[in-house]
mmCIF file of the N, C-alpha and C atoms, coordinates in Angstrom:
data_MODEL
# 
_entry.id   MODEL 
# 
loop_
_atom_site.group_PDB 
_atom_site.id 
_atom_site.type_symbol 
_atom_site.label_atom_id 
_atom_site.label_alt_id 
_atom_site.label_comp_id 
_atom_site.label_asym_id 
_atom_site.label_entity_id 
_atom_site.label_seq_id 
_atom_site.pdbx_PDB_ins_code 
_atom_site.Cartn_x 
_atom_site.Cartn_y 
_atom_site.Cartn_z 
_atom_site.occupancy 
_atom_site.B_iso_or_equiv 
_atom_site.pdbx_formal_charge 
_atom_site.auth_seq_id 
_atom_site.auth_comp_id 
_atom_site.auth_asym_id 
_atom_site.auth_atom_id 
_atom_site.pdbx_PDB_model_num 
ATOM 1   N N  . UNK A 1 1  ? 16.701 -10.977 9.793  1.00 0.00 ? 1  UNK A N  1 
ATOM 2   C CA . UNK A 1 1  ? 16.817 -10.741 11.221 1.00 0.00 ? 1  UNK A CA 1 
ATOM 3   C C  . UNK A 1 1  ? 16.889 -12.077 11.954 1.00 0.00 ? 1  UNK A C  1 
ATOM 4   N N  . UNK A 1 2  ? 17.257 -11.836 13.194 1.00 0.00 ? 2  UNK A N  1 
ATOM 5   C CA . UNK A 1 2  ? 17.425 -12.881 13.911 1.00 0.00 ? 2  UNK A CA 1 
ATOM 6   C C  . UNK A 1 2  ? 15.530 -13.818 13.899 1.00 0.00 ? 2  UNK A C  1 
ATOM 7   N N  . UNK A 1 3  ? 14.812 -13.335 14.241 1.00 0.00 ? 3  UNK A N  1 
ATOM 8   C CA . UNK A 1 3  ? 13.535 -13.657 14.566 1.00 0.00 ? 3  UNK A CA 1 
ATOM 9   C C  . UNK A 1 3  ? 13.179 -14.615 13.262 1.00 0.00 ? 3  UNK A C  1 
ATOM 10  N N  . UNK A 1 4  ? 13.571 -14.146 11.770 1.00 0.00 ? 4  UNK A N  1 
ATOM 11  C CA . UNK A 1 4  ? 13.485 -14.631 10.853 1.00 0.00 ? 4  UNK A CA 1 
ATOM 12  C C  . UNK A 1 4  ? 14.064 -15.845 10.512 1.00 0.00 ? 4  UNK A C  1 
ATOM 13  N N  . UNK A 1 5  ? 15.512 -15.486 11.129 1.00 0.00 ? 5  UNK A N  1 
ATOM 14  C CA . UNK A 1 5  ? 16.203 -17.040 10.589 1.00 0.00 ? 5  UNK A CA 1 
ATOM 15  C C  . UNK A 1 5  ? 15.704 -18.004 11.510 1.00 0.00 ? 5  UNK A C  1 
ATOM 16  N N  . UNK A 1 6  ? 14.429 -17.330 13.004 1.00 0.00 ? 6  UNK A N  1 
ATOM 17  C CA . UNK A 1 6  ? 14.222 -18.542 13.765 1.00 0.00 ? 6  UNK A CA 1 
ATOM 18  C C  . UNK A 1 6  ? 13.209 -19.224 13.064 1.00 0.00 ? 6  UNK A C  1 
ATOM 19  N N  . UNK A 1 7  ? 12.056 -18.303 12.614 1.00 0.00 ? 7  UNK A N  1 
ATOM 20  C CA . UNK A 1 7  ? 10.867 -18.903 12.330 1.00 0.00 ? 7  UNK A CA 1 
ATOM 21  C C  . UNK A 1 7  ? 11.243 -19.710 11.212 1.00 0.00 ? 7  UNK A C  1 
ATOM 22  N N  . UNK A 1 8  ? 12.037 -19.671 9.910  1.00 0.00 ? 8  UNK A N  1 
ATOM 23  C CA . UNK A 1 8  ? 12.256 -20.377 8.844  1.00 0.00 ? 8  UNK A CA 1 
ATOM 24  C C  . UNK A 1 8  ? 12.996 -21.741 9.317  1.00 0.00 ? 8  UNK A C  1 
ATOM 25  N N  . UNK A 1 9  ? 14.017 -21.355 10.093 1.00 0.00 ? 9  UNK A N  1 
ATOM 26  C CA . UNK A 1 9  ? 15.272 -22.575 10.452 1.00 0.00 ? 9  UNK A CA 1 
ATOM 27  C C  . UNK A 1 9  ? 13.957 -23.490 11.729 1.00 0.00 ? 9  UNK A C  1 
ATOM 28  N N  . UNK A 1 10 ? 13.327 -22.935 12.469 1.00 0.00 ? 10 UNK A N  1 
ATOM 29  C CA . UNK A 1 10 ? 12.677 -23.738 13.336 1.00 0.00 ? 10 UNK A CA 1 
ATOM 30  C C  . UNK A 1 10 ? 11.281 -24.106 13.336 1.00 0.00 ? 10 UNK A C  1 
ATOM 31  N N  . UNK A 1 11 ? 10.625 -23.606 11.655 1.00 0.00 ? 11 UNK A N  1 
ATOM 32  C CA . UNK A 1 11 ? 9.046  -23.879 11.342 1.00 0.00 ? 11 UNK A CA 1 
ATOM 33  C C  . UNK A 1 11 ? 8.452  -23.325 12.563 1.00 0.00 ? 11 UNK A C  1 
ATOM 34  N N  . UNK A 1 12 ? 8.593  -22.256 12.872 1.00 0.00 ? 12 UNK A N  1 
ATOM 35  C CA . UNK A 1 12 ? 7.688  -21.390 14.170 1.00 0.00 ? 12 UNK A CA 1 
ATOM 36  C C  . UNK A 1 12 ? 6.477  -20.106 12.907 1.00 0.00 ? 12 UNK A C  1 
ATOM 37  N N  . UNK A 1 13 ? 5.596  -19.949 14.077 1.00 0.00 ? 13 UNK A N  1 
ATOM 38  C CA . UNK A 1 13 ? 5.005  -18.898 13.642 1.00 0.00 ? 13 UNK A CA 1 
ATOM 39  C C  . UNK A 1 13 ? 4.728  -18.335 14.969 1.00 0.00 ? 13 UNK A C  1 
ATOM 40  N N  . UNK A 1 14 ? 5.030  -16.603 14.552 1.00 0.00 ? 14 UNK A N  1 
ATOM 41  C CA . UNK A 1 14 ? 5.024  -15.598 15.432 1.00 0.00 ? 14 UNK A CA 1 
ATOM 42  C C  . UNK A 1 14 ? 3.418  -15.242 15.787 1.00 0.00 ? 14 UNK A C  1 
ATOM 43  N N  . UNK A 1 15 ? 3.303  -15.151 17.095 1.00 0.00 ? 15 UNK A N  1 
ATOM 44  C CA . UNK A 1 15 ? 1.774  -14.434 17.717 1.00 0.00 ? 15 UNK A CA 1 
ATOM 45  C C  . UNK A 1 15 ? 1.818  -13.142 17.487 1.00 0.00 ? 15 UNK A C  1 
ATOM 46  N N  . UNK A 1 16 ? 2.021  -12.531 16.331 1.00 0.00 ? 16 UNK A N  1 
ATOM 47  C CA . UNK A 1 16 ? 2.648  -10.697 16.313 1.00 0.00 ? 16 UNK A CA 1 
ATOM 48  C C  . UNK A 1 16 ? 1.080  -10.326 17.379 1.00 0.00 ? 16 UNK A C  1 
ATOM 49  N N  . UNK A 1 17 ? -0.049 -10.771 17.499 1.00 0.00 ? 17 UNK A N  1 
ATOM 50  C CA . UNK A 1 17 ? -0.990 -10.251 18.129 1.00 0.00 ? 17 UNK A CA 1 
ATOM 51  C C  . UNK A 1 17 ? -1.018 -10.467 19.503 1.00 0.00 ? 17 UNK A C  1 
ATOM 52  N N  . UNK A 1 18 ? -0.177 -11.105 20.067 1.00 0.00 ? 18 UNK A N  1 
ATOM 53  C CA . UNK A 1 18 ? -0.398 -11.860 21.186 1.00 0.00 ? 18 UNK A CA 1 
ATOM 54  C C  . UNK A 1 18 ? 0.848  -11.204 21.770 1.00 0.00 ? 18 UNK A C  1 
ATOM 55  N N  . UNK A 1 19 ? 1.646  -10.076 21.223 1.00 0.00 ? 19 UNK A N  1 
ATOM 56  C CA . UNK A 1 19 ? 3.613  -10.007 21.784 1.00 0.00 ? 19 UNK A CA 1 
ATOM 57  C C  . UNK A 1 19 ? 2.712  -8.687  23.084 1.00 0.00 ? 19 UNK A C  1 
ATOM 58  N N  . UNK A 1 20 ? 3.532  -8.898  24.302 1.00 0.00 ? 20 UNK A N  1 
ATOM 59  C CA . UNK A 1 20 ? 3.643  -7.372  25.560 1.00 0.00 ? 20 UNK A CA 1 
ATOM 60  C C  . UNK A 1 20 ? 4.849  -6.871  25.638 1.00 0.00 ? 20 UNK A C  1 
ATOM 61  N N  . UNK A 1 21 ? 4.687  -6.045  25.662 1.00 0.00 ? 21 UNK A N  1 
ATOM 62  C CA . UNK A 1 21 ? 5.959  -5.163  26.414 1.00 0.00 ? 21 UNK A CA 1 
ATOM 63  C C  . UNK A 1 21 ? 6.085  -5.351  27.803 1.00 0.00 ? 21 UNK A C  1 
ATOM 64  N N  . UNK A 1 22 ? 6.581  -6.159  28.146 1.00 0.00 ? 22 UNK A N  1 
ATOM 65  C CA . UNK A 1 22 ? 7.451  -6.720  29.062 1.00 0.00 ? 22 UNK A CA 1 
ATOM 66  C C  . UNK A 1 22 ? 8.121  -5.395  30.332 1.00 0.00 ? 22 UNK A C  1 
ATOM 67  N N  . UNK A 1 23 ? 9.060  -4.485  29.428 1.00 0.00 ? 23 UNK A N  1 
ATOM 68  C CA . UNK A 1 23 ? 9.789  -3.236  30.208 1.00 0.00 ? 23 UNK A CA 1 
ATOM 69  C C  . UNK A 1 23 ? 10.263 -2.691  29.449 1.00 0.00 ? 23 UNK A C  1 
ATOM 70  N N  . UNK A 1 24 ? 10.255 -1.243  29.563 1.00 0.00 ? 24 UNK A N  1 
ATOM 71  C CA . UNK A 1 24 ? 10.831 0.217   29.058 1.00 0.00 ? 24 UNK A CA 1 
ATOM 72  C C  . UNK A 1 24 ? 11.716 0.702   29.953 1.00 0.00 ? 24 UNK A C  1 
ATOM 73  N N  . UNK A 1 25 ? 13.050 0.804   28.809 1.00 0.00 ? 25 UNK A N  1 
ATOM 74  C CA . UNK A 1 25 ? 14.637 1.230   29.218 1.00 0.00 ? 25 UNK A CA 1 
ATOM 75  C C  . UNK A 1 25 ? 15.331 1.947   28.026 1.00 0.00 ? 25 UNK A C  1 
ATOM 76  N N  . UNK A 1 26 ? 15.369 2.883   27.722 1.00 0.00 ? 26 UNK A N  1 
ATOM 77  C CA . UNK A 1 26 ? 15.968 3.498   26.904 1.00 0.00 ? 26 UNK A CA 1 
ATOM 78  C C  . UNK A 1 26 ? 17.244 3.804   26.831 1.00 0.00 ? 26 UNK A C  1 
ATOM 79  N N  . UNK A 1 27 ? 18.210 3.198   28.001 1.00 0.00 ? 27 UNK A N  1 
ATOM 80  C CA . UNK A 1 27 ? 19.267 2.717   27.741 1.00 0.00 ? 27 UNK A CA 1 
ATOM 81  C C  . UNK A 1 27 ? 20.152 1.433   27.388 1.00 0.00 ? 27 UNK A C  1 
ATOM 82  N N  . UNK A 1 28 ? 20.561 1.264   26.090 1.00 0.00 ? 28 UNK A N  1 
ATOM 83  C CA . UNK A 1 28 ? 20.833 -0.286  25.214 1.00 0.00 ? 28 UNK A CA 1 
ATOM 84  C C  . UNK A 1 28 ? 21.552 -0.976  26.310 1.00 0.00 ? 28 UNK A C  1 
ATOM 85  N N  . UNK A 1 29 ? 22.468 -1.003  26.691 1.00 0.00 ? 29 UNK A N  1 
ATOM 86  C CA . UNK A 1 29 ? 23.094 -1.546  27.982 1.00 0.00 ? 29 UNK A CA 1 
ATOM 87  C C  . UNK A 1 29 ? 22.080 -2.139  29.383 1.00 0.00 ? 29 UNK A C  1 
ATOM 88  N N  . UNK A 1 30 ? 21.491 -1.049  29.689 1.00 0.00 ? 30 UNK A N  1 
ATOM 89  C CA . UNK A 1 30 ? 20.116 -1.858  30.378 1.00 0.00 ? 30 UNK A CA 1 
ATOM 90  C C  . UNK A 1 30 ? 19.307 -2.208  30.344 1.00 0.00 ? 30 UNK A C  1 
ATOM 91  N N  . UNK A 1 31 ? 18.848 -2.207  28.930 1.00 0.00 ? 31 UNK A N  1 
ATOM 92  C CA . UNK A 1 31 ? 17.709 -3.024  28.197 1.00 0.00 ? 31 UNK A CA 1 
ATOM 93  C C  . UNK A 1 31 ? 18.389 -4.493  28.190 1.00 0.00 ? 31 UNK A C  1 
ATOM 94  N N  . UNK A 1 32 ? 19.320 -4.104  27.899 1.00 0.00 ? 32 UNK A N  1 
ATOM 95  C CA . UNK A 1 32 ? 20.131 -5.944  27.680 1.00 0.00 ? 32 UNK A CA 1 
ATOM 96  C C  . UNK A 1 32 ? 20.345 -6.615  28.792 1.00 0.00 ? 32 UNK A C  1 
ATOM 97  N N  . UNK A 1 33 ? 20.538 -6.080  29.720 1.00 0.00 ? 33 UNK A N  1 
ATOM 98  C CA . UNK A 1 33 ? 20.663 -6.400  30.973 1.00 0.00 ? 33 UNK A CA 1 
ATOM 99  C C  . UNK A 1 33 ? 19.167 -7.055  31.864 1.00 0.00 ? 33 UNK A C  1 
ATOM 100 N N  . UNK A 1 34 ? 18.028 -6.620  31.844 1.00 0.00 ? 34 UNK A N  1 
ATOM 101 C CA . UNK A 1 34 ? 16.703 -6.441  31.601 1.00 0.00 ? 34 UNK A CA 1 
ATOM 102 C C  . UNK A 1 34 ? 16.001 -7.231  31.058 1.00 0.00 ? 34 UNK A C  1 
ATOM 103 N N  . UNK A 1 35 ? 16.121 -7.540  29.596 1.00 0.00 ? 35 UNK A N  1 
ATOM 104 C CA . UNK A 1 35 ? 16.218 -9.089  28.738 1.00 0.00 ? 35 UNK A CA 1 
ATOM 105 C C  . UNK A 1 35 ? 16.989 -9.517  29.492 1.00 0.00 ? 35 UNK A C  1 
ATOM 106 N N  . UNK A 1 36 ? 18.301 -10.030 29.530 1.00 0.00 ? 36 UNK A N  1 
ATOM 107 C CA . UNK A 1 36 ? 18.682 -11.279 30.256 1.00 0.00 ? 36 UNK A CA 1 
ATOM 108 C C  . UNK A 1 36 ? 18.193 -11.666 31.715 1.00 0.00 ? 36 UNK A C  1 
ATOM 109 N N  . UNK A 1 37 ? 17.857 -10.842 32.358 1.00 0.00 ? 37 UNK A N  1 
ATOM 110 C CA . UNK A 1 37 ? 17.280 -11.288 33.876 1.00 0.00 ? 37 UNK A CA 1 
ATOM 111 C C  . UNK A 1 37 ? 15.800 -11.647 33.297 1.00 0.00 ? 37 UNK A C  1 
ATOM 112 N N  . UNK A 1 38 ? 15.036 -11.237 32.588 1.00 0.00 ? 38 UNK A N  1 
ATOM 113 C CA . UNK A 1 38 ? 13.725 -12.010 32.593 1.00 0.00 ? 38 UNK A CA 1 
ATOM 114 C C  . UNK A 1 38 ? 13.745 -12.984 31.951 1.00 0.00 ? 38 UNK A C  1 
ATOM 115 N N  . UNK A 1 39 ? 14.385 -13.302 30.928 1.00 0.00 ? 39 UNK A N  1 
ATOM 116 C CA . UNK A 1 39 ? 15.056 -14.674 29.826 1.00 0.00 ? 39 UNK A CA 1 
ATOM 117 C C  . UNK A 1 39 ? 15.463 -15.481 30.799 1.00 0.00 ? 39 UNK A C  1 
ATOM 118 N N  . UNK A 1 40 ? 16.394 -15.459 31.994 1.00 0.00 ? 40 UNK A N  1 
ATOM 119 C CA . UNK A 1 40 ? 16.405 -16.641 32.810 1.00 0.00 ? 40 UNK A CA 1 
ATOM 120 C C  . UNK A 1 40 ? 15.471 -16.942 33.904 1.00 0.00 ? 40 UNK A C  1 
ATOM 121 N N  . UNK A 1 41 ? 14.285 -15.723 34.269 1.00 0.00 ? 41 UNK A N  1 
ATOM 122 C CA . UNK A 1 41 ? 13.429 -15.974 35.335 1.00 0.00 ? 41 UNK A CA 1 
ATOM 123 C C  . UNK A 1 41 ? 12.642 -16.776 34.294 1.00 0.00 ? 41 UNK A C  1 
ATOM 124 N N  . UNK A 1 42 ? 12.274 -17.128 33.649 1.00 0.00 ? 42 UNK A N  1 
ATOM 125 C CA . UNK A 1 42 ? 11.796 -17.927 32.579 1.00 0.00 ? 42 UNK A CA 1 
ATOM 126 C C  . UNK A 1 42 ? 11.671 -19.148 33.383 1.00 0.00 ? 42 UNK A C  1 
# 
């Protein structure tokens, strides 16, 4: 998976205890949409 080739290619380790749910959208199109507006309020 993507997450995988980060942690190996970039020596990261994941907080799996520490992850939130952020927002619930059960449509793929506006979930993506959703991720990208909070990925750049970043």
């Amino acid at each position: 998976s993507v997450i995988t080739d980060h942690i190996i290619n970039e020596n990261h380790s994941i907080g799996w205890d520490e992850i939130k749910i952020l927002d619930h959208e059960p449509h793929y199109f506006k979930r993506l949409i959703s991720e990208m507006i909070f990925i750049k309020n970043q």
